[in-house]
N, C-alpha and C positions, 0 to 999 in steps of 0.2 A: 586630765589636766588640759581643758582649750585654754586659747588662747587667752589672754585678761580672765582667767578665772583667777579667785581670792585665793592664795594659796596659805596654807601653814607652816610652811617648815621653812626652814635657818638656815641661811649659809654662811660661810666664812672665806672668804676670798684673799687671800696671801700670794703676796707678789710685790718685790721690792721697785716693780716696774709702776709707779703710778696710776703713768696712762692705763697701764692694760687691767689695773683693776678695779680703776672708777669705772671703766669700760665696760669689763663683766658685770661689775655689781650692777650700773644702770640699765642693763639688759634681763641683770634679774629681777632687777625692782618692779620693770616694766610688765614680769609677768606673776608679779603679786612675791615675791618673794623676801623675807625681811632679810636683809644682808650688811653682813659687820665686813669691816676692811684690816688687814694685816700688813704690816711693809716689812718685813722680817719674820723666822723660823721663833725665834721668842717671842715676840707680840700673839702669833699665832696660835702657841699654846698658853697664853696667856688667856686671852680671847675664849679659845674653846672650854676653858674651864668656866669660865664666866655667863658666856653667849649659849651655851648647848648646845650647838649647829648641828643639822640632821645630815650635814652635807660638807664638807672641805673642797675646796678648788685651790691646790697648792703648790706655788712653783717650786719646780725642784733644785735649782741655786738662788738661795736668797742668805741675806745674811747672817751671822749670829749663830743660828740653826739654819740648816738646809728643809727641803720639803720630807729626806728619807729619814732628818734627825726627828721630826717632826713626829714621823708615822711612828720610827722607834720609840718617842716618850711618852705619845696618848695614853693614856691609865684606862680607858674606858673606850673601844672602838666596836664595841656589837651595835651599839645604834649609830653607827656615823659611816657615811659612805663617803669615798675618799677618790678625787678624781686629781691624778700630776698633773703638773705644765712644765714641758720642758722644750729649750731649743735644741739639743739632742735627738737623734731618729736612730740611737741602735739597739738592736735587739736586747744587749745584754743590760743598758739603761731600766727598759721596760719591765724584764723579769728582775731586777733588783726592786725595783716599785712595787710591784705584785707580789713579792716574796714577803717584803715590808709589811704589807695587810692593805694596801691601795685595789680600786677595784675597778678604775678606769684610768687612760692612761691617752694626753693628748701631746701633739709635736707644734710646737709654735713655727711659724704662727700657723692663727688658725680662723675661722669663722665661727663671729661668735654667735650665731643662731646656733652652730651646732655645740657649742659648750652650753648652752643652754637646754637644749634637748638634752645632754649627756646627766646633766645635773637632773633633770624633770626624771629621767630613766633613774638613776641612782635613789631620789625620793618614789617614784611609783615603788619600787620594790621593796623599801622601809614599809611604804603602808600596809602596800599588800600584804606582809606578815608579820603588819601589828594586829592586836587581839585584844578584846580587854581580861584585865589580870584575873577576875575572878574566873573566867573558863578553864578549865584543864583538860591538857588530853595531850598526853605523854607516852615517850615509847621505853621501857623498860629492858635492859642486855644484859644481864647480872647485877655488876655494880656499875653501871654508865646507865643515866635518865636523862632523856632527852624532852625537855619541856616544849611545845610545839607556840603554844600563843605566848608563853614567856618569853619564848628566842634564849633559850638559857641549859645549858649541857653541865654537867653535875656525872665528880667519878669518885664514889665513893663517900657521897654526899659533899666532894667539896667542888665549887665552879670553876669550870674549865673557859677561861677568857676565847670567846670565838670573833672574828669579823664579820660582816653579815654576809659578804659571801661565804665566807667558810661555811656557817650556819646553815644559808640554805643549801649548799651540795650536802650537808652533810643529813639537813632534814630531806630532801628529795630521795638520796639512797637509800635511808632507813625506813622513810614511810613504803617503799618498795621494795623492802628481802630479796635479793637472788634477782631480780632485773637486772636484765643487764643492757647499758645507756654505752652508746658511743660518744667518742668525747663530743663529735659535733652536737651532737643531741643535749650532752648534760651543759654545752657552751649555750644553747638557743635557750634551754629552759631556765639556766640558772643568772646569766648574763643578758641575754636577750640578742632578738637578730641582728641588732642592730652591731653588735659588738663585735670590734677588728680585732680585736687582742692576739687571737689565732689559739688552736688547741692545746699548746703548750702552758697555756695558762690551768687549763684544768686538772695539767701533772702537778703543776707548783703545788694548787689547792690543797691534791689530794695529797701529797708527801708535806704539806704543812700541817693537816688535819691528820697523820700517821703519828705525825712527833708530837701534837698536841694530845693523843688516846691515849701514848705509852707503850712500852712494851705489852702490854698486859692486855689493851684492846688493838693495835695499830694493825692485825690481822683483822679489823673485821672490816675493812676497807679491802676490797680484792683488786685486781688486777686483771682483766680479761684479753690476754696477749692479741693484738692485730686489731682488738674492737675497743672496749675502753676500761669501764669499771662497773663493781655490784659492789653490794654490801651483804652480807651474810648473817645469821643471829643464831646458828650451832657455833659458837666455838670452842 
């Protein structure tokens, strides 16, 4: 993505703050970005059912609905990457975001070259592991298939709703059996360097992507005490 290149992909900009959203949008625009506006947590989800957005930029106190009421009601978040805005800077703010299915996470105020970068980051990694539909190439655990260019997890033939970060930690460790990735490592590969969030973010993941497997797979996510995590395919 340079700079003034045509881009593709949607945003959605939600923030009861006016200023600060004609703000971002006009910074997205300026980098080819089609972008819709939200003044409230219901217009928002209004909007994303309508607009498609490949992207959310959403304050976390807005009215009506908030930004985490937001994340809770999405019906459909494997293709949509989800960045807060919040005047809040605590720990415990951020990991409720993340928990949420959110996959970046910024503290107002802030510079907006870099909510612009944040967002360019959030779409490069949508593209990166789009594929088109006719290809296959799938990884098989018993009853759990893992469709690689679909972005699409299936237990027992029925779909297991992922985030796309979930998706990809979860395609990274399975395309690697028995690796085993430090958290910093699986933060740099699956988030990017660029990413503050800090490695407690990749515990949330992986104990989100445990309770989504079930008892029945949530062992084949390991644990590798003092270094980070593998995935396993005896079980």
């Amino acid at each position: 993505m340079r700079e003034g290149e045509a881009l593709e992909f949607r945003v959605l900009v939600a923030d009861d703050e006016q200023a600060i959203s004609s703000a971002i949008a006009y910074a997205l625009r300026r980098e080819g970005f089609q972008v819709e506006t939200a003044a409230d947590g219901e217009e928002a989800l209004h909007k994303t059912a309508s607009f498609h957005p490949h992207a959310l930029v959403l304050d976390v106190m807005m009215p009506k609905l908030t930004g985490y009421d937001v994340c809770r009601k999405l019906e459909n978040r494997k293709d949509i990457g989800i960045l807060l805005l919040t005047v809040k800077n605590d720990i415990v703010d951020k990991l409720v975001g993340l928990e949420l299915g959110a996959d970046d996470y910024m503290t107002k105020p802030f510079d907006l070259r870099e909510v612009v970068a944040r967002v360019k980051a959030l779409c490069r990694r949508l593209e990166k592991n789009a594929a088109p539909a006719e290809q296959t190439n799938t990884i098989h655990l018993g009853a759990l298939t893992l469709h690689l260019e679909q972005r699409a997890l299936f237990l027992h033939e029925e779909p297991i709703s992922l985030t796309p970060k979930e998706f990809d930690l979860l395609a990274l460790l399975l395309t690697h059996l028995k690796r085993v990735y430090t958290r910093e490592e699986l933060l740099d590969l699956v988030w990017g360097m660029d990413y503050d969030g800090g490695t407690r973010t990749v515990d949330i993941h992986i104990q989100r992507l445990r309770a989504k497997l079930g008892s029945e797979y949530q062992h084949l996510l390991q644990t590798v005490y003092g270094i980070g995590y593998k995935a396993v395919g005896d079980l």
